[in-house]
C-alpha positions as MATLAB code, in Angstrom:
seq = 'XXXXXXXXXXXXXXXXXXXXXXXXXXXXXXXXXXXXXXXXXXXXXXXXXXXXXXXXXXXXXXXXXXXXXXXXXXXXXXXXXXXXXXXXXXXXXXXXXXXXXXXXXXXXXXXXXXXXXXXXXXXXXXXXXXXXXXXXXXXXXXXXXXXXXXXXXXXXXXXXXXXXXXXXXXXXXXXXXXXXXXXXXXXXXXXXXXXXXXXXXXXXXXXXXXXXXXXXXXXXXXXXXXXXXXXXXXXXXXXXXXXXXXXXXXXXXXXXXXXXXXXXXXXXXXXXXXXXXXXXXXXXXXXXXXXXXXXXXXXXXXXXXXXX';
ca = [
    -221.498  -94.363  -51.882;
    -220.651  -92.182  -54.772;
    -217.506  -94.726  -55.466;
    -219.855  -97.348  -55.977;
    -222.251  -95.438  -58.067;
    -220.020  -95.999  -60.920;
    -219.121  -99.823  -60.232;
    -220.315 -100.557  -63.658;
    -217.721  -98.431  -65.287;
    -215.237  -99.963  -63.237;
    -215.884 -103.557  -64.766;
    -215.274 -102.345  -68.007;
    -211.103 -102.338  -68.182;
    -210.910 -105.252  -66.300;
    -213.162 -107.161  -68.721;
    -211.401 -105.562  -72.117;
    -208.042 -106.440  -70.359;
    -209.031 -110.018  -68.834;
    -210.162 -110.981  -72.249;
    -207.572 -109.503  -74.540;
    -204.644 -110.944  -72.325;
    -206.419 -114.773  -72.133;
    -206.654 -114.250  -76.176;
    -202.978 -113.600  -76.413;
    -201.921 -115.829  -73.942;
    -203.818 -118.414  -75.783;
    -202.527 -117.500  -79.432;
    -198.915 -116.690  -78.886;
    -198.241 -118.449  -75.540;
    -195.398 -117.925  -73.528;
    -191.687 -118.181  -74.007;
    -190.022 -120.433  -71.046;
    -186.543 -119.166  -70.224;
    -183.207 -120.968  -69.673;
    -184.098 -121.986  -66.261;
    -187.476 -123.328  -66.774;
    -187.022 -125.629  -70.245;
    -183.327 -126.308  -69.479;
    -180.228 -124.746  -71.770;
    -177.307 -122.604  -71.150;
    -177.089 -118.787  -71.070;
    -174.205 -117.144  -71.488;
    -173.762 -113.017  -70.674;
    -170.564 -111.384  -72.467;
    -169.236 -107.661  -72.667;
    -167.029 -105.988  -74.761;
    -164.308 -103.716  -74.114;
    -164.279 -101.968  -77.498;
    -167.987 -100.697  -78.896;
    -170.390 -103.564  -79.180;
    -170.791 -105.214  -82.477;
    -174.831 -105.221  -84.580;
    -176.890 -108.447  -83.547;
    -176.871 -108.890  -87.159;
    -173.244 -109.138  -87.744;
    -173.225 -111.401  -84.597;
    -176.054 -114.059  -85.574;
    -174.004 -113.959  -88.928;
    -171.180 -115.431  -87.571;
    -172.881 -117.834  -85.525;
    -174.412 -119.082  -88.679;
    -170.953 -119.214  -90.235;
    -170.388 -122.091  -87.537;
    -174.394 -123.381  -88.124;
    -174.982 -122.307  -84.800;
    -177.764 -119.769  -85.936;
    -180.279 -121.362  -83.512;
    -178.930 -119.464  -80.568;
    -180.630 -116.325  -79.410;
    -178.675 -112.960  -78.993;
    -179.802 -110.019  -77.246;
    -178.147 -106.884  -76.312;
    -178.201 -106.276  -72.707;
    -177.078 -102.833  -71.482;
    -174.550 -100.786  -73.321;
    -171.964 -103.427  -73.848;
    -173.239 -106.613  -73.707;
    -175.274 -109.853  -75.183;
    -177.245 -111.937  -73.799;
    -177.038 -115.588  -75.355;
    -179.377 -118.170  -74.597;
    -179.369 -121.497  -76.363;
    -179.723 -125.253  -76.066;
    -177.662 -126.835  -73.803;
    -173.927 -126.456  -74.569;
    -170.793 -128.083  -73.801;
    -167.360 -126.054  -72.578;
    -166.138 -126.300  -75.789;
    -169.231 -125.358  -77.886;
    -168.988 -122.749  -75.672;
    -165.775 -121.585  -75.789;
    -166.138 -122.055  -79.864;
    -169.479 -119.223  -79.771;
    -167.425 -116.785  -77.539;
    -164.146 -117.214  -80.150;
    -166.858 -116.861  -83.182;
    -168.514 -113.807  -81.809;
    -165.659 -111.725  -80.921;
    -165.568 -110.619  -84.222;
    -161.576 -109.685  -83.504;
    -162.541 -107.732  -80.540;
    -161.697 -108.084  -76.720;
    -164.346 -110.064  -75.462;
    -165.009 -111.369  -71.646;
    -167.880 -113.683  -70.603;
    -169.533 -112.639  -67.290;
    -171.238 -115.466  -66.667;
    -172.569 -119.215  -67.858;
    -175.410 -121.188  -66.913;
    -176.425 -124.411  -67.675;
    -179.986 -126.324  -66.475;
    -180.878 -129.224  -67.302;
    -183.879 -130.121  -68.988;
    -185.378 -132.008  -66.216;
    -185.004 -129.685  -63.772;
    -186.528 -127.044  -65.821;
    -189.306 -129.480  -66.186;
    -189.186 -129.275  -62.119;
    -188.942 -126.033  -61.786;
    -191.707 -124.834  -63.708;
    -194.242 -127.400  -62.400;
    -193.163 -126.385  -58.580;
    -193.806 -123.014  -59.873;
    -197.532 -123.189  -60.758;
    -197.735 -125.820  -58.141;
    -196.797 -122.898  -55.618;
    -199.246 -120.366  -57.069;
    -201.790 -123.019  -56.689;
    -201.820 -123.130  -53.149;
    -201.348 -120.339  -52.555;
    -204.573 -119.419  -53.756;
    -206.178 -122.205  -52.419;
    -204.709 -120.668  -49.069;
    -206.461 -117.323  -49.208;
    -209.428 -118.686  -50.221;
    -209.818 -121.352  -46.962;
    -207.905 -118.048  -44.879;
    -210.529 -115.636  -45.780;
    -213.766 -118.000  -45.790;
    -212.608 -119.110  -42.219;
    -211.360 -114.899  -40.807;
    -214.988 -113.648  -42.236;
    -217.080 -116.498  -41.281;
    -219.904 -116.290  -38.715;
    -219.592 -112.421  -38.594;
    -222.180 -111.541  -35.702;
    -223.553 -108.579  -33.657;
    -223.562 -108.325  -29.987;
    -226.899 -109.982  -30.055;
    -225.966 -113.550  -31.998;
    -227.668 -112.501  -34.756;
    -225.746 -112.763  -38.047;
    -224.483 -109.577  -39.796;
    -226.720 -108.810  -43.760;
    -223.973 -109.148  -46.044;
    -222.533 -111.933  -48.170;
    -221.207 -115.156  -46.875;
    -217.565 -115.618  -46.221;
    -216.757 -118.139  -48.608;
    -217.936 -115.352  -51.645;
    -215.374 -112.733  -50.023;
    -212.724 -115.792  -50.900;
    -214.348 -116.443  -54.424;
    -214.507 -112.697  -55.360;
    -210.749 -112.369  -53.737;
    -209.698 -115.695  -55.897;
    -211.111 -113.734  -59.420;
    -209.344 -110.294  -58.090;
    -206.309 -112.295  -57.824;
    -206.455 -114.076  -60.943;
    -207.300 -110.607  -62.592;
    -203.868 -109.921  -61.085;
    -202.158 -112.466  -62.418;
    -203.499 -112.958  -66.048;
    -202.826 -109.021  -66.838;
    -198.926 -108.976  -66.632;
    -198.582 -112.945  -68.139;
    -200.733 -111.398  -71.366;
    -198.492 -108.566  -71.265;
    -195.369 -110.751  -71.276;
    -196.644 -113.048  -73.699;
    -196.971 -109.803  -76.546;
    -193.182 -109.202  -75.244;
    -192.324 -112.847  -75.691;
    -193.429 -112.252  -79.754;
    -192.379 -108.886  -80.343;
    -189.475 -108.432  -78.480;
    -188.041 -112.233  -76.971;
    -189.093 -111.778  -73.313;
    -188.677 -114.482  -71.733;
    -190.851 -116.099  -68.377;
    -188.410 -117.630  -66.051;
    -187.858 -118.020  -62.202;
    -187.957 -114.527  -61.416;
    -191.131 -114.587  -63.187;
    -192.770 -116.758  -61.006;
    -191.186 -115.299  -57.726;
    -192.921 -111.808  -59.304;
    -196.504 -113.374  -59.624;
    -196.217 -114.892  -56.207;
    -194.714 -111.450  -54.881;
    -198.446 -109.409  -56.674;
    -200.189 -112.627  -55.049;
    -199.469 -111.131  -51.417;
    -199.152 -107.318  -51.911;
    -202.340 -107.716  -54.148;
    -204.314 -109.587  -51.267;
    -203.166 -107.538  -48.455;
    -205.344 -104.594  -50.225;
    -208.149 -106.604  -50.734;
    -208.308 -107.653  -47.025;
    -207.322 -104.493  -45.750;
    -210.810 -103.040  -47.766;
    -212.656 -106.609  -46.843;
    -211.700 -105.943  -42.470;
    -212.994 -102.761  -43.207;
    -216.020 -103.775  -44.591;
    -216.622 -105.952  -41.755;
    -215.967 -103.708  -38.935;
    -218.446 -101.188  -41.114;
    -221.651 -104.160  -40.801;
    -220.629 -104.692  -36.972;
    -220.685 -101.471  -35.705;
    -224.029 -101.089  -37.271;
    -225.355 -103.769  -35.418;
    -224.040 -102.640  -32.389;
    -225.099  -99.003  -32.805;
    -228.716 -100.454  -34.189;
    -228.286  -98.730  -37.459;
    -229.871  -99.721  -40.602;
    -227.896  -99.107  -43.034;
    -227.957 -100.940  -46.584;
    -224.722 -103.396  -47.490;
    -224.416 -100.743  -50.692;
    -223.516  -97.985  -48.468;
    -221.689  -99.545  -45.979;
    -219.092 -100.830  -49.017;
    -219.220  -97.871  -50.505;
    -218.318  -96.185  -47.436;
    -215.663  -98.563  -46.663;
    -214.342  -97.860  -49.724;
    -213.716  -94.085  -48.818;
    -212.231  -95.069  -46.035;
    -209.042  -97.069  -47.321;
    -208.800  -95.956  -50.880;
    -206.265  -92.786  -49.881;
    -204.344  -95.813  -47.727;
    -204.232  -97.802  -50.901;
    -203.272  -95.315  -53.481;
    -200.533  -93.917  -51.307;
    -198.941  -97.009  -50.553;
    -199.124  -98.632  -54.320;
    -198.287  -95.193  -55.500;
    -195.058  -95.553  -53.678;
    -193.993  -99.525  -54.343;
    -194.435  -98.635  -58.126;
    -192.247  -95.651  -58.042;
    -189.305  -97.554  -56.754;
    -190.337 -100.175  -59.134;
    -189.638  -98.150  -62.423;
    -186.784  -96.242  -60.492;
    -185.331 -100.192  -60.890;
    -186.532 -100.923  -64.419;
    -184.557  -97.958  -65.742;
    -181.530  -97.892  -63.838;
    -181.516 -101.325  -62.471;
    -179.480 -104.477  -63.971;
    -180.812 -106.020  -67.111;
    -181.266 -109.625  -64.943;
    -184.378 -107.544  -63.051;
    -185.457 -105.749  -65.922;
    -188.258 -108.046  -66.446;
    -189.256 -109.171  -63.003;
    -189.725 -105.569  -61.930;
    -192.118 -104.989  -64.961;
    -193.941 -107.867  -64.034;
    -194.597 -106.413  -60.471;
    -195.235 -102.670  -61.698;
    -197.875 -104.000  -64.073;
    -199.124 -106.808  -61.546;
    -199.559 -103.479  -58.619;
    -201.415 -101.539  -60.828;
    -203.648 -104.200  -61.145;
    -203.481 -105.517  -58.002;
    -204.500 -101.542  -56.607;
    -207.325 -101.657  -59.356;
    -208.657 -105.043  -58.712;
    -208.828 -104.202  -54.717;
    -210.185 -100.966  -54.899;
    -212.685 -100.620  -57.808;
    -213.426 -104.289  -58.500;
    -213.681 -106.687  -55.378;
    -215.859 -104.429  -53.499;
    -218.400 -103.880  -56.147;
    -218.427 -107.793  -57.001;
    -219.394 -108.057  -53.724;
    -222.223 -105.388  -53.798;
    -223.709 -107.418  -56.525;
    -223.145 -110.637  -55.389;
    -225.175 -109.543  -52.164;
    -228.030 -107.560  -55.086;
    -228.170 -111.332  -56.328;
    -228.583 -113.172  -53.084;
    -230.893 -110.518  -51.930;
    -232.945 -111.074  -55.217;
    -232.693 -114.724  -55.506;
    -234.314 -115.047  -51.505;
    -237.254 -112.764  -52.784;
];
């Protein structure tokens, strides 16, 4: 109970964050990779020290090539990403910024305009349903929860444990896509593929919490029934609560530490997918712990009101 005491505080963050995020998001949008608006990136080292991205977009605008975007990528290396290029406009950029130094490309990829189109519309399409899925999975697991008697468990129905999952999730979501979109204008991040898979990844760790806390709550109301307790649906959650928030912590504690042990040391292509799931598990831990279960609490104050 003394969790929930505070549940006001709790919405706070979440609010300030929800709305500053959906303002950003809204202003400076986001910047679609390679692979999701079609182009070609290139990746090349250099055996001697790396030249200045300065001297580099200088002598791609020597060759009016000055669209492309260059970014450094680990100690020896740029990034290029531009429209879509031939083999020899290719071949011409990797000659033009050598800048008479020993340079190799890594790699070269090329997509298609279309199926960037593709991709990124089977990528929302996915997180879509897969919402859509945990709402119907949850409304069906927590419907019709009953006491040894027949009689229905006090509580919420199940369809609001899906609604106030659906908002935890989006919570989720919307966090690390404003946070990317204030990369995107300050410092060129990009949302690709690996974006996506990222936000589908928080999707399930994110509503495996929320359940976990949800069962709990459950078993909490049924065990009431069957011991003939009266106990108020404030106290059970609350109690609940206290019961899986060590579980919680621990585990999340323990994903994000590997997760920054791979945004330091790992390889620049992960770089921004493993920020995206670090920032979408803190969330996902806060939005389980301190915000579903007190949404709940007052959706059940408001039904309790509303039938008076």
């Amino acid at each position: 109970m003394h969790i929930l005491k505070y549940r006001y505080l709790y919405f706070i963050l979440p609010a300030i964050l929800l709305v500053a995020s959906i303002i950003t998001i809204a202003t400076l949008g986001l910047k679609p990779g390679v692979d999701l608006q079609g182009g070609s990136l290139m990746e090349v080292s250099y055996e001697e020290e790396r030249p200045s991205v300065e001297s580099v977009n200088e002598a791609l605008a020597e060759i009016g090539m000055d669209e492309l975007r260059v970014q450094p990528a680990g100690e020896d290396s740029f990034l290029i990403r531009s429209r879509e290029l031939s083999d020899e406009e290719k071949s011409r950029v990797i000659e033009t910024i050598a800048l008479d130094k020993t340079v190799t490309l890594e790699r070269s990829t090329t997509i298609g305009a279309t199926i960037g189109d593709e991709l990124r519309a089977k990528g929302w399409v996915a997180i879509f349903f897969v919402s859509l899925t945990v709402l119907l999975y949850i409304a069906f697991v927590f419907r019709n929860v009953r006491g040894p008697d027949g009689a229905q468990i006090d509580g919420v129905p199940s369809w609001k444990y899906g609604s106030v999952a659906i908002f935890t999730l989006l919570h989720d979501i919307i966090i690390p896509t404003g946070l990317f979109a204030v990369l995107g204008a300050t410092r060129g991040a990009e949302v690709d593929s690996l974006f996506i898979v990222a936000i589908l990844t928080i999707l399930g760790i994110s509503i495996n919490d929320t359940i976990v806390v949800f069962d709990r709550i459950r078993e909490n109301l049924r065990r009431n029934v069957e011991a003939r307790k009266k106990e108020s649906f404030e106290l059970v959650v609350g109690r609940s609560m206290d019961e899986t928030t060590s579980r919680s912590l621990n585990t999340s504690l323990a994903v994000v530490i590997a997760l920054v042990i791979l945004y330091l040391v790992g390889p620049e292509l992960t770089r921004n997918m493993s920020l995206t799931l670090m920032v979408g598990m803190i969330a996902g831990t806060y939005s389980s712990l301190f915000l579903a279960s007190p949404l709940l609490v007052e959706l059940e104050k408001w039904q309790t009101t509303k039938k008076k």
